[in-house]
NUKOL-847750 format. One record per residue (C-alpha): residue in one letter; x, y, z. Coordinates in steps of 0.02 Angstrom, whole numbers, plus 50000, padded with zeros to 5 digits. Each point is the difference from the previous one (the first is absolute). Layout:
BEGIN
AXYZ...
REM end
This chain:
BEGIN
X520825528856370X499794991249832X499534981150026X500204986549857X498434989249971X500314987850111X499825010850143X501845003450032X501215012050007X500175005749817X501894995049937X500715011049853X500434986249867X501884999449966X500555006249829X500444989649864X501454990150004X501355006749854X500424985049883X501294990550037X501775007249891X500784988849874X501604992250055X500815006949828X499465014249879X500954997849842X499825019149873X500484996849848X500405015949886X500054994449822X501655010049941X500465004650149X501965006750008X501015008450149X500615011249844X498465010050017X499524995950194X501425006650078X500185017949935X498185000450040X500274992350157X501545013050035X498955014149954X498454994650108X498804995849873X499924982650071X499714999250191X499004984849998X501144987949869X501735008450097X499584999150175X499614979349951X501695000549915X500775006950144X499294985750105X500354985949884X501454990749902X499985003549857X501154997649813X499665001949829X499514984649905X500614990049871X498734996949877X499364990449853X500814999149819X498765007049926X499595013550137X498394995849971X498195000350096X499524983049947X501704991950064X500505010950141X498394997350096X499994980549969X501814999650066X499525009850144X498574988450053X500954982449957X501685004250055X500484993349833X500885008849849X499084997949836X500584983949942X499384993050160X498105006749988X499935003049805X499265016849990X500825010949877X498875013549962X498175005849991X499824987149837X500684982449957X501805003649911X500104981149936X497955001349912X500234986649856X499065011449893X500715016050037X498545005050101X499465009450150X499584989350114X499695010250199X500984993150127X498874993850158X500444994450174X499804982049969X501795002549870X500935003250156X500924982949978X500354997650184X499005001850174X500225018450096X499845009950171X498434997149992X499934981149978X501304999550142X499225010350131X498104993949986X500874983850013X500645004150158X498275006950057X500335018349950X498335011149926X500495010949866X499315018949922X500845002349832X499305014549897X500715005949809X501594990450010X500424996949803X500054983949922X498664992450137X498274997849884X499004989450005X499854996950197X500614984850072X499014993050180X500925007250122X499495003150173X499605017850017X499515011649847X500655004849834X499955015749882X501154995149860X500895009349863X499004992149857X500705004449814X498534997549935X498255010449988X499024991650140X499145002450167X500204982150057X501795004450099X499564995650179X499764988750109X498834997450103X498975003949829X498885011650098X501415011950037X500025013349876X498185003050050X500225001750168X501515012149968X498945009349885X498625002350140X501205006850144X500615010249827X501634994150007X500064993549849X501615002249870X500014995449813X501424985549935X501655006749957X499544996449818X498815012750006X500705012150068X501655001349923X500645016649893X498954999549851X500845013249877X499275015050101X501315008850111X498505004850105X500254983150099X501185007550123X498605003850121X499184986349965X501374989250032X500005007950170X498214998350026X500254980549959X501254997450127X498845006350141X498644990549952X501134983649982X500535006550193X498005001350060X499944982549913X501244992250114X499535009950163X498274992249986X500594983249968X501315000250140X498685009150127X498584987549963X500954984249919X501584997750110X501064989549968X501854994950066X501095005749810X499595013549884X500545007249840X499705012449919X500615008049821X500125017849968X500185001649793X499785017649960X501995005050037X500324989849846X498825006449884X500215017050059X501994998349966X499794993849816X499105013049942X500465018350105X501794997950045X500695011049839X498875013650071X501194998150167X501524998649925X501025014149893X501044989649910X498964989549945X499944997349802X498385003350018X499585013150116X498725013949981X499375012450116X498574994050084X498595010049983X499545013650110X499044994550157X500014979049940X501064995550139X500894990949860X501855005150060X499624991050151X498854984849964X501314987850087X500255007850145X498105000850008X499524984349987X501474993350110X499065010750140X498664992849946X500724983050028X500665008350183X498125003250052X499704984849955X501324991050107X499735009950137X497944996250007X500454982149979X501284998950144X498715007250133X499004984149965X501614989650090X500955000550162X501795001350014X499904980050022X499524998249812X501264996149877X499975012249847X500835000749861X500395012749846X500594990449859X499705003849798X500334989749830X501155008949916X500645018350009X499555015349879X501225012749903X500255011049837X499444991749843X500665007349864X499934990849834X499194985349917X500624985549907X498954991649856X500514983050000X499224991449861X500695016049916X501634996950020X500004980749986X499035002349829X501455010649938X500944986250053X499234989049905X499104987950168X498465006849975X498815002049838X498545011450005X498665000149857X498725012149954X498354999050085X499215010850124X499494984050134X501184986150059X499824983149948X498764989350065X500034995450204X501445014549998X500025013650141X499545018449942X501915002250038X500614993649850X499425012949863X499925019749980X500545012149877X499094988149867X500884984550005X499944986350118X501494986250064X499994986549845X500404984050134X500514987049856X501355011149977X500495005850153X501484991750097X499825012950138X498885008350097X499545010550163X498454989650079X499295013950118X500255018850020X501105001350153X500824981950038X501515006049944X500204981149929X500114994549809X499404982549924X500554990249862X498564994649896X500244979650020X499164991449883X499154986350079X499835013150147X499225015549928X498464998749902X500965006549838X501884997450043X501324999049873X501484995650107X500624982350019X500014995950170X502024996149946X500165017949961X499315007050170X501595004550058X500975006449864X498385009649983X500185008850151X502055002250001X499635010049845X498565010150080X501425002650168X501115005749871X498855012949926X499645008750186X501404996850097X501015017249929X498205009349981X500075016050042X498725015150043X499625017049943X501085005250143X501694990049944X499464986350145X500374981850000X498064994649999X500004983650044X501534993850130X499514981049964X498884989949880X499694983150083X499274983549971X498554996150112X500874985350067X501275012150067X498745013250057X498674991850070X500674982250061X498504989250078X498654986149954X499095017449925X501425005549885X499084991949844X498395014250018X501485014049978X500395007549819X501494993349936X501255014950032X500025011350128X500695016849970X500625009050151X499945018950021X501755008650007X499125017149944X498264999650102X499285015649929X499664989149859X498454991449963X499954984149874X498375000149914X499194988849871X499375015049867X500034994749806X500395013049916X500835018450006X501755005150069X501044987950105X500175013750136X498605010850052X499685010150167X499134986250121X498014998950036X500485000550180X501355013850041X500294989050180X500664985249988X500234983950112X501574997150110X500534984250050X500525006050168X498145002250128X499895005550183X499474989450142X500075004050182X499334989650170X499465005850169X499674986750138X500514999550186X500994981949923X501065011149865X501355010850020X499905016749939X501205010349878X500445000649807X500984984549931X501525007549914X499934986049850X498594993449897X498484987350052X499394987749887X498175003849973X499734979450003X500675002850194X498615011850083X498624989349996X500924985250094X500705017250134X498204999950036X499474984150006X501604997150142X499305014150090X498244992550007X500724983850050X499274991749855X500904988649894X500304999449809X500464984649864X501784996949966X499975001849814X499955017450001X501265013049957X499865012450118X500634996350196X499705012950154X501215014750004X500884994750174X500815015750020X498555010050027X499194986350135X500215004250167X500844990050130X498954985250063X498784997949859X499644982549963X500084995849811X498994986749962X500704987849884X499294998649807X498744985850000X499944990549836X498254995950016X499495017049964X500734998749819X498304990949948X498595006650119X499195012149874X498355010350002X498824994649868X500305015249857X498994993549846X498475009749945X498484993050010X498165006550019X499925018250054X501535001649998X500344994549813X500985011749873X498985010449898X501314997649839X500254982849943X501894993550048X500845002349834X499175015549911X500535021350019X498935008450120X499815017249874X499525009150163X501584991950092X501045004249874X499455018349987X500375002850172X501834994650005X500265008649813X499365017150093X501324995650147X501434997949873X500274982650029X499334995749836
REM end
């Protein structure tokens, strides 16, 4: 008989204890629609993603105007629509001097989730959920979504090494997006399992009681292969023998499945999880050149010169000319707001508009695209808006003047000088304003909501579920209809509203591009997506 050193009867030591599960798993799937889920899910491509659906409540989402990354996810984590957190889009739309200034997670004009649950003594794992860089000091561990060239996106700072050594390490979004070479579809796939080996490690050896995690590649995968899927399609083509082409979004939504389903065998059926995406993804068919048609208008003046004027964003010239500001009353701040400014003098660095004239200013730009109308005969635009109208809050003033809502969304507005007003669009899938979101607990009701749920809505649905609380000046409440009987909703508790993680950067965690100037390698990235 085997003795242990001491002289006694040699015990077997016990195995390792498995970490402890998170009380909630959020999965975020950047793009995510039930458009494409649930013929996949009907054909059994998706056992992992529809056997969680069957289990959960679940609706599609109301979403941001613009369907947008940059807004979507900041009204997911805040609870807030855009005018009450002030994020717009991936770049400043109200830059003085026209430039492109990155949006960071110390712009989010309000306190979030994250605030409110470390202040009620919850630890937190959030890894690649857009719009979070720099890191702010929250207990737990960060890997942001930084839109910027850097490797200073953690926190602790010592945690991309350590993920590196157990080699499960993943690259930033940034770096990883579609760059021009239709190649990427396996790569794409190959990013989202090593963004899953990412977050396994982290939630086997970091536990903590929330975490999220965001799943991009759905997104970039849709902008870029879903003519190849679809025969009508202005522009389809056959894909080429052997790519896989034909079928890249089914792919990479099982991709997405495997992913779901590795993650949910690191919780018990006593964690919360929730499915829940930014904004939706269909056909994009055409593009609209904006500063196009507003200089045929006569709002916008262009000049000859192959750079834009000093402090100006790369945006603003092509086709050898670049936006003349001292002349223009008009003018599309960044590629994919969907929003319009007037050039205020006193405001803008050049404007030639009266403040007086700001309005009459944009009644005649209403005028010009409220009867627009596509390629395809289609009403583009079903409303064009002042901000104070579309984005009412204490954040409206960050928002471009007008607001142009989709009534065609194959379209895509886009900020080209130069060329035809209507051209086939970089991406050939588009944003939808309508997402997914679904939510399994043993506290929530399962089954599909037959109406709409506001996308401001499912992040207060959770916190009820936790039993944590939220701040009353939020836009979003719990969806009571999907809570079952008994659970206690904690009331909103305005102190919340102004506990907020410190956000600014400082030290390691600095920005590599000064605050004010065009990250060229930035900037190359989202022109290769199509979003520039």
């Amino acid at each position: 008989m085997m003795r242990s050193r001491a002289g006694g009867n040699f015990v077997p030591p016990s195995p390792p204890s498995p970490p402890p599960c998170p009380r909630a798993l959020v999965i975020g799937i950047d793009g995510g629609t039930f458009d494409v889920i649930d013929p996949l899910v009907a054909r059994g491509l998706l056992p992992h993603i529809g056997k969680l659906l069957g289990q959960s409540a679940r609706a599609v989402t109301d979403c941001t105007w613009p369907a947008h990354t940059a807004p979507g996810w900041s009204t997911f984590v805040s609870a807030s629509r855009p005018g009450g957190h002030g994020i717009y889009q991936f770049h400043d739309t109200q830059d003085p001097g026209y430039g492109a200034r990155v949006t960071r997670s110390a712009d989010l004009g309000r306190t979030s989730a994250w605030d409110w649950l470390a202040a009620q003594g919850r630890t937190l794992g959030l890894v690649n959920i857009p719009m979070s860089h720099p890191p702010a000091e929250l207990p737990g561990y960060q890997v942001t979504w930084p839109l910027e060239r850097t490797l200073r996106h953690c926190r602790p700072p010592s945690l991309l090494r350590e993920l590196a050594a157990a080699k499960a390490h993943f690259q930033s979004d940034l770096a990883t997006m579609f760059r021009g070479d239709l190649a990427y579809l396996e790569e794409a796939e190959r990013n989202v399992e090593a963004r899953v080996r990412s977050a396994r490690h982290l939630m086997t050896t970091r536990p903590t009681d929330v975490v999220m995690v965001v799943l991009t590649e759905a997104d970039r995968v849709g902008h870029h292969y879903w003519h190849f899927g679809e025969p009508d399609h202005p522009g389809h083509r056959p894909a080429p023998e052997g790519s896989g082409w034909d079928a890249a979004v089914p792919r990479i939504y099982q991709a997405m499945d495997r992913a779901v389903g590795e993650l949910l065998e690191l919780v018990d059926e006593d964690t919360s999880v929730v499915l829940v995406s930014d904004h939706g993804l269909g056909t994009g068919h055409h593009a609209l050149a904006l500063h196009t048609l507003l200089e045929e208008a006569g709002l916008l003046a262009t000049a000859p010169g192959e750079r834009p004027e000093d402090g100006a964003a790369s945006w603003f010239a092509g086709a050898g000319r670049h936006v003349d500001f001292r002349r223009t009353r008009v003018y599309m701040p960044v590629p994919g707001s969907y929003g319009l400014n007037v050039n205020v003098r006193g405001r803008q660095l050049r404007g030639c508009v009266a403040p007086r004239d700001r309005e009459r200013v944009m009644e005649e730009t209403a005028g010009l695209l409220a009867g627009l109308t596509g390629p395809d005969g289609r009403r583009v635009f079903r409303a064009v808006v002042p901000r104070e109208e579309a984005y009412p809050g204490p954040h409206c003033g960050r928002a471009p003047d007008l607001l142009l809502l989709p009534d065609d969304e194959s379209v895509l507005p886009v900020c080209d000088v130069g060329g035809e007003v209507w051209r086939p669009s970089p991406q050939t899938g588009l944003h939808r304003h309508r997402g997914m979101w679904a939510h399994r607990s043993p506290r929530i009701r399962p089954g599909r909501l037959p109406g709409a749920v506001a996308l401001t809505d499912t992040m207060p649905t959770l916190l009820a579920d936790l039993g944590a609380s939220w701040p009353p000046d939020v836009h979003g409440t719990p969806v009571h209809d999907v809570l079952a009987e008994g659970v206690d909703v904690p009331p909103p508790d305005p102190r919340l509203a102004t506990v907020r993680a410190a956000s600014a950067p400082s030290g390691e965690e600095a920005a590599e591009t000064p605050a004010g100037t065009e990250d060229a390698y930035t900037s190359e990235r989202l022109r290769e997506m199509g979003y520039l």
